[in-house]
N, C-alpha and C positions, 0 to 999 in steps of 0.2 A: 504493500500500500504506500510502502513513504516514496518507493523510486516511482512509483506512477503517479505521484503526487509533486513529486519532483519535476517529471516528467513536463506536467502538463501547466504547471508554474516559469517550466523554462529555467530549472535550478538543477538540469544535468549537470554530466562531465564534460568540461569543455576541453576540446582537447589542446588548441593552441594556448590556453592560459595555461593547462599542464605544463607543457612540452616548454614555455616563461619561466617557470618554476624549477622546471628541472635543469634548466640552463644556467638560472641564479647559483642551486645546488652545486653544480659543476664549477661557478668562478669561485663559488665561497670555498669550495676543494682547496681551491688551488693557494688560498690565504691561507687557510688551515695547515696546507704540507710545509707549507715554507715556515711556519710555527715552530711545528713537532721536527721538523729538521732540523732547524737553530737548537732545540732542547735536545735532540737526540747528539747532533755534535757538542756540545758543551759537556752533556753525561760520559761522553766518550773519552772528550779531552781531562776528566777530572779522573775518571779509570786508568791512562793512559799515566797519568802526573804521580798517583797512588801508584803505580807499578815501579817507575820511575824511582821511588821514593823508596821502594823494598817493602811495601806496606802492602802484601798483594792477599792477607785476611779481609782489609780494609777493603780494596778492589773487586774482591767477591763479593762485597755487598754494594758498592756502589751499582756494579754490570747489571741490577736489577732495572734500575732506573732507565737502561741502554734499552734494555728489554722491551719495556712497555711502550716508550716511545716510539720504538721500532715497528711496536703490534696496533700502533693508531696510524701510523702512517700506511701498514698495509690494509687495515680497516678502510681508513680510506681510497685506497686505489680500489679494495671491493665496489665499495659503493659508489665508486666513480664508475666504472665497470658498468653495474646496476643501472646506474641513471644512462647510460648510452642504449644499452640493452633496451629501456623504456620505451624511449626516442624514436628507436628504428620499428616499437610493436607497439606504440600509442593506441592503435586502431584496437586492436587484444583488450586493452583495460576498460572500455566502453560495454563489455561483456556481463552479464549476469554475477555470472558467479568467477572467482579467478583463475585464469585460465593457467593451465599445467605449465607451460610454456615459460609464464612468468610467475610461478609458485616460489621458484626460489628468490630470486631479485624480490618480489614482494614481501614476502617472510621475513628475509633479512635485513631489508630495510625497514618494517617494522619492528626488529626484535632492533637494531642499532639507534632507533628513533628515541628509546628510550635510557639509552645508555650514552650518547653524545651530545653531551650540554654546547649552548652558545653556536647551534645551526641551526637557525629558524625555518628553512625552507624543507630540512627533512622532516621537522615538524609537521609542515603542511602535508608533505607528503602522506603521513601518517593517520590524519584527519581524514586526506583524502579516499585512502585504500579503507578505512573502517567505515567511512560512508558509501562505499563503492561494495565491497566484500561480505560487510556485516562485522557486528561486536564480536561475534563468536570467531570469525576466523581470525580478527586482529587478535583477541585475548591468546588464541592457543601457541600463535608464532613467539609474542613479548614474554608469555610466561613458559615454553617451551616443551608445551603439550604433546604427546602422542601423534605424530605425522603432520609434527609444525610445519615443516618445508624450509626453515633454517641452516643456512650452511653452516655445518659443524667446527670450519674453521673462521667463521666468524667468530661465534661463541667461542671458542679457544682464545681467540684474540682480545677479545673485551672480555673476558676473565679476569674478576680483582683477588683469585688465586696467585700468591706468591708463587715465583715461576722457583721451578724444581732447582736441588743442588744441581743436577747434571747437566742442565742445560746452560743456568748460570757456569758452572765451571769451562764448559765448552765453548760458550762468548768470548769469557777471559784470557782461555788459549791462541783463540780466535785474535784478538786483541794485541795478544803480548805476541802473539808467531809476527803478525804483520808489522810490528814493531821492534824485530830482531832484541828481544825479552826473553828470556830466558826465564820461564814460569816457577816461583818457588810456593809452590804451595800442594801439602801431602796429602793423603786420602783423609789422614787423622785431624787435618789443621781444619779441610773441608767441613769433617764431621765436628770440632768443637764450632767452628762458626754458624751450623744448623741448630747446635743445642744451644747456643748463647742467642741465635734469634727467636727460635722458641718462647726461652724463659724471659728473656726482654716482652715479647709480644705478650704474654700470659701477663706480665708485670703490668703492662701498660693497662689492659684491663680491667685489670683491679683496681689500678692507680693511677689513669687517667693523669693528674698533675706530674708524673714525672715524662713525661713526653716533654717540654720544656729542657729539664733538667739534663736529660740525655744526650740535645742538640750538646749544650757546652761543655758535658761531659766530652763527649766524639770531640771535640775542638780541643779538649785536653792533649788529651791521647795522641791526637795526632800531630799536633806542632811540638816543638824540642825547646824552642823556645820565640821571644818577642819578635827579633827578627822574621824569623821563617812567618809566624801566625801573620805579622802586619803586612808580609809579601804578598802572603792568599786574600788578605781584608783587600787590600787594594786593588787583586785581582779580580777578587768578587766586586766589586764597586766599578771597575769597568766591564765587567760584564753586566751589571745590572744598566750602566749609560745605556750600554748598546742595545741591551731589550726594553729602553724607553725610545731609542729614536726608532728602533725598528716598529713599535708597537703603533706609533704617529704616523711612520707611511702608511703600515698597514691600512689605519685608519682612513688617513686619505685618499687611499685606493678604494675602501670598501665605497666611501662614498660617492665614489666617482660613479662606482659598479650599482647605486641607488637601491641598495639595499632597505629591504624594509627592516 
């Protein structure tokens, strides 16, 4: 009743303001990669400086950070993907029910509509396919029902599952090889930095205010002494200039691109 009502109000699917939309989607990509790139090289250079350093317990936790960044950038090449995918089978979404074709592109874009802040247009997207599809099919992809139509390595990818020792270690090798590094770090040193993040993590839990304390703790630990700490302070401070002026163009790009 509601699409026939839609229908005959003239509140279909239009497909050129789609095909608007998913165009936005795709330049906003392209702001977004160059984001998570800048963070993804900085986490890299602070693994690379920790290795450097002989601190390479330190650098198996940092390589986490390498991680994620890396698993939002392929997030998005998905969904960039997706959205071309749309483009060329527009005429497909005008369909009843969702057609097989684009089960997975839909699915996935709704199970990521929900877990990627600051894209308003996948948003849209998202309103769009649950008024097109129905509640039921959007509910079963976001919460990852029984024959959602989700690609499995999406969900791998936006996973706020801490990525496994073995893979962290594998990065790190990854890392220190291309950096003629010579990796010191034992199966044993591996396994105390699993159980010291555990019991950190369980800590924090309980005790919530030592999250604070822990930053300047690690800031102990890690500097020898004033010199070395005020090298990194200054470092950090230009790193932070540089993701102010980066974050201005951005801005003036977005607006140029008339973002809603």
């Amino acid at each position: 009743m509601g699409k026939k009502l839609d229908a005959l109000l003239g509140r279909g699917f239009k497909a050129n303001k789609f095909k608007s939309l998913v165009n936005l989607a795709v330049s906003r990509l392209a702001i977004l990669k160059k984001i998570h790139r800048a963070r993804c090289s900085i986490s890299r250079s602070d693994v690379l400086q920790l290795l450097n350093l002989g601190q390479h317990d330190h650098a198996l936790r940092r390589v986490e950070q390498v991680m994620r960044e890396q698993n939002m950038l392929d997030v998005f090449d998905m969904v960039e993907g997706y959205c071309h995918l749309l483009v060329e089978r527009i005429s497909l979404i005008e369909q009843q029910a969702c057609p097989e074709e684009l089960k997975d592109a839909v699915s996935s874009l709704l199970y990521a509509a929900t877990r990627c802040g600051n894209f308003p247009e996948i948003q849209k997207m998202r309103v769009i396919f649950t008024s097109r599809f129905g509640k039921e099919f959007a509910a079963r992809a976001i919460e990852l029902r029984d024959n959602c139509g989700v690609n499995p390595n999406m969900v791998e990818k936006l996973s706020t599952r801490q990525p496994s020792l073995e893979n962290r270690v594998k990065l790190l090798k990854e890392i220190a090889s291309t950096n003629n590094i010579v990796l010191q770090i034992e199966e044993e040193a591996s396994s105390r930095v699993l159980t010291e993040e555990n019991l950190d993590r369980e800590q924090k839990q309980k005790h919530p205010e030592l999250e604070h304390n822990s930053v300047e703790n690690e800031a102990r630990r890690k500097y020898k002494d004033f010199a070395e700490a005020a090298e990194e302070a200054f470092r950090s401070a230009a790193y932070a200039a540089a993701a102010v002026r980066v974050a201005v163009e951005l801005s003036r790009s977005e607006s140029q691109h008339h973002f809603d």
